[in-house]
C-alpha positions in Angstrom: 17.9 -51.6 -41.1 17.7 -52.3 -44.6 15.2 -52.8 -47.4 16.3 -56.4 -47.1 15.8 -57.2 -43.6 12.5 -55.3 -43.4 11.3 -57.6 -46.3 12.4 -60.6 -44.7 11.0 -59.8 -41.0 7.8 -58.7 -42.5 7.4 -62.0 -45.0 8.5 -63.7 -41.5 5.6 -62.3 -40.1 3.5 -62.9 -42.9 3.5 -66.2 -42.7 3.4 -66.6 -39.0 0.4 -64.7 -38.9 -1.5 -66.9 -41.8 -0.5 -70.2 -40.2 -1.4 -69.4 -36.4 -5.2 -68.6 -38.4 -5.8 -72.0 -38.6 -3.2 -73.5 -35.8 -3.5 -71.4 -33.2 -5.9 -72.6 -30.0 -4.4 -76.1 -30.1 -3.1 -75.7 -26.8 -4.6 -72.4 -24.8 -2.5 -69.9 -24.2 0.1 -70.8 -26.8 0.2 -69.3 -29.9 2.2 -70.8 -33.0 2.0 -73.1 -35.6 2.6 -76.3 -34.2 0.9 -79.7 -33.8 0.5 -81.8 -30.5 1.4 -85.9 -30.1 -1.6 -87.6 -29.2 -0.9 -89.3 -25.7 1.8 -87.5 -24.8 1.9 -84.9 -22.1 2.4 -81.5 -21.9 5.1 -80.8 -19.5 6.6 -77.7 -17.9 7.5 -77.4 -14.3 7.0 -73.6 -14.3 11.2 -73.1 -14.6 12.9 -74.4 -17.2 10.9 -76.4 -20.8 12.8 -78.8 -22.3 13.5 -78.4 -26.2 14.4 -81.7 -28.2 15.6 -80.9 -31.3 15.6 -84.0 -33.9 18.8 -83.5 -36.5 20.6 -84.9 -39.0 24.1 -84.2 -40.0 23.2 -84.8 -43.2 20.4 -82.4 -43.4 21.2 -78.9 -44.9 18.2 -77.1 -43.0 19.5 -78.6 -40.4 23.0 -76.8 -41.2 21.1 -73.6 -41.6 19.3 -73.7 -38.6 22.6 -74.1 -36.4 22.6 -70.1 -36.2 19.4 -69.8 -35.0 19.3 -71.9 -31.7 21.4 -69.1 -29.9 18.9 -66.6 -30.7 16.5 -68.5 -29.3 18.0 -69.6 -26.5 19.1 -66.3 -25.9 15.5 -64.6 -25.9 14.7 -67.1 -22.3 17.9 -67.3 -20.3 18.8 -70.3 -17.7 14.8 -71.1 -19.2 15.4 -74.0 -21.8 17.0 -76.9 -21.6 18.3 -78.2 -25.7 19.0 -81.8 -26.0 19.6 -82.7 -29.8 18.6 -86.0 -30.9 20.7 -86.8 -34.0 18.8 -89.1 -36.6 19.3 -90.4 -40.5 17.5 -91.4 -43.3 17.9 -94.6 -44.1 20.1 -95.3 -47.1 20.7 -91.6 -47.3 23.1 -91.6 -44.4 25.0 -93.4 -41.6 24.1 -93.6 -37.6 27.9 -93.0 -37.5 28.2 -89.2 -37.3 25.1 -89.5 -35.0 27.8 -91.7 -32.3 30.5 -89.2 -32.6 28.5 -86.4 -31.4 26.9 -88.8 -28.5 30.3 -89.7 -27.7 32.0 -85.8 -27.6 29.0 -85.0 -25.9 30.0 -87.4 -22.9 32.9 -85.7 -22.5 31.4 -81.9 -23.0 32.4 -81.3 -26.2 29.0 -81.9 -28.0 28.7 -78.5 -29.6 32.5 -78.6 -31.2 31.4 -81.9 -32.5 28.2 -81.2 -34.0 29.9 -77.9 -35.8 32.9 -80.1 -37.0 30.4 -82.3 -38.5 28.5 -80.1 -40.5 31.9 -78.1 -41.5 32.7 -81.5 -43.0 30.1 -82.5 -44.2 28.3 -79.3 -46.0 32.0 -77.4 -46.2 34.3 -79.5 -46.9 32.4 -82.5 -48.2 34.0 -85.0 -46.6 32.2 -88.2 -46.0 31.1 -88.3 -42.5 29.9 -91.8 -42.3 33.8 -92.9 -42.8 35.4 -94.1 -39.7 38.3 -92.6 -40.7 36.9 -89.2 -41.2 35.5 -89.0 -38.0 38.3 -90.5 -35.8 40.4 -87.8 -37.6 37.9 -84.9 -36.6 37.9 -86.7 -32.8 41.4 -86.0 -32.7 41.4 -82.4 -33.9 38.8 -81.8 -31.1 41.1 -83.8 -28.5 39.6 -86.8 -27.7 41.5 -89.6 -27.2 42.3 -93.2 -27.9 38.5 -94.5 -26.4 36.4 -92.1 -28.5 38.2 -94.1 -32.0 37.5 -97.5 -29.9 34.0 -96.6 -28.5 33.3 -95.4 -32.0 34.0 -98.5 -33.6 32.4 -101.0 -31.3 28.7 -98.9 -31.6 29.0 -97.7 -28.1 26.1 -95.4 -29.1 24.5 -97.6 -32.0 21.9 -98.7 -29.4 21.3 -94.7 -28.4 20.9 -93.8 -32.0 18.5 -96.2 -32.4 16.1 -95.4 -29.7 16.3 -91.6 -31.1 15.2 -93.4 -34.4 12.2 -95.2 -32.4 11.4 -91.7 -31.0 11.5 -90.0 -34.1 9.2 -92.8 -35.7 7.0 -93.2 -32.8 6.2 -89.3 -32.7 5.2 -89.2 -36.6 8.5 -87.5 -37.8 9.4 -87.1 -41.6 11.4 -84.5 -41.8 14.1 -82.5 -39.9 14.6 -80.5 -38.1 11.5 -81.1 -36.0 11.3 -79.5 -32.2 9.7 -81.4 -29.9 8.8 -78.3 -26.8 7.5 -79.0 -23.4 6.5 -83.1 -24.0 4.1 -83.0 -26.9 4.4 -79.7 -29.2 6.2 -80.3 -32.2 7.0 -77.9 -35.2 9.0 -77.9 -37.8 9.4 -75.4 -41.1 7.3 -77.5 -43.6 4.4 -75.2 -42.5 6.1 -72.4 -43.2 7.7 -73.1 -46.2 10.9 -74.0 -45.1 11.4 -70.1 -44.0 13.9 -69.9 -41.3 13.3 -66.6 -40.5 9.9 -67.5 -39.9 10.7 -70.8 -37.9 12.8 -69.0 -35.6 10.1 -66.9 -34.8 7.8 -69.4 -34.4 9.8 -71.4 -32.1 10.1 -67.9 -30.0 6.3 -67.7 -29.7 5.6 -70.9 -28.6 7.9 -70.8 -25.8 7.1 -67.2 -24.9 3.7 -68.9 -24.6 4.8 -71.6 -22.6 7.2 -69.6 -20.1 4.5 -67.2 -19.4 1.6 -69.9 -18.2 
């Protein structure tokens, strides 16, 4: 291990350790920095804890923090179940790219999708909110003639929307934001955007869940 990656693992620390000082307790047990969502329930059914994970394709952190979702689901096997939740920012983006993934998730190909997108988008800065652009990524992937006509006619427009309700309803500004178990939700604002350090954060939390 080098010089680099101790620095990084101990400033990861570092700031794990100074935000549980004034975060941790909020839930016994279950250490981290997180907040919980007033009337909502915590909910774990002693197998598996469900992880939503609200994106945006437009998001770069969100781009960035692709990488780390196998490590984490890696550290609980068969134990979490991911379900991403794909949002935008107003004028800032398009519920378009949002309805592809929906739509290549139907047919199990969610995860090529949502890497297609970001290649485009953050790679190869193509516009992902053009039809075009999108039905032309569909068809690299394989899908067919109903993913260009589901596409157009807003199959999933009314999905997106309720993910934006969600998102709202729960107090969201930024993404990515986890929402573990029901009602814990982090993201890296309190940690200064350090993905090191949201990764491990993330890790506590459901170490502290999966060991109640």
């Amino acid at each position: 291990m080098n010089f680099k990656n101790i620095s990084v693992i101990l400033m990861s620390l570092a700031l794990i350790l100074i935000s549980m000082s004034s975060q941790a307790g909020t839930i016994p047990g279950i250490a981290g920095v997180y907040d919980t969502i007033p009337g909502e329930e915590f909910k774990y059914d002693g197998k598996t804890v469900e992880v939503v994970e609200f994106m945006s394709f437009y998001c770069h952190t969100c781009y960035n923090f692709e990488s780390s979702i196998p490590v984490i689901r890696g550290n609980f096997p068969n134990k979490i179940k991911w379900k991403t939740v794909p949002v935008y920012w107003g004028e800032h983006g398009s519920p378009k790219p949002g309805e592809a993934y929906l739509l290549a998730e139907e047919t199990g190909k969610g995860e090529e999708m949502k890497k297609a997108l970001f290649e485009a988008q953050m790679v190869q800065k193509r516009n992902i909110g053009d039809i075009g652009v999108l039905e032309s990524i569909g068809k690299k992937l394989g899908l067919g003639s109903d993913f260009s006509k589901n596409l157009r006619s807003g199959k999933k427009a009314e999905d997106i929307q309720k993910g934006m309700d969600m998102a709202k309803a729960y107090g969201l500004n930024e993404t990515p934001t986890l929402i573990i178990a029901g009602n814990i939700k982090t993201d890296s604002h309190k940690l200064e955007h350090n993905l090191d350090a949201f990764r491990q954060n993330i890790i506590a939390i459901l170490r502290g869940i999966l060991k109640k």
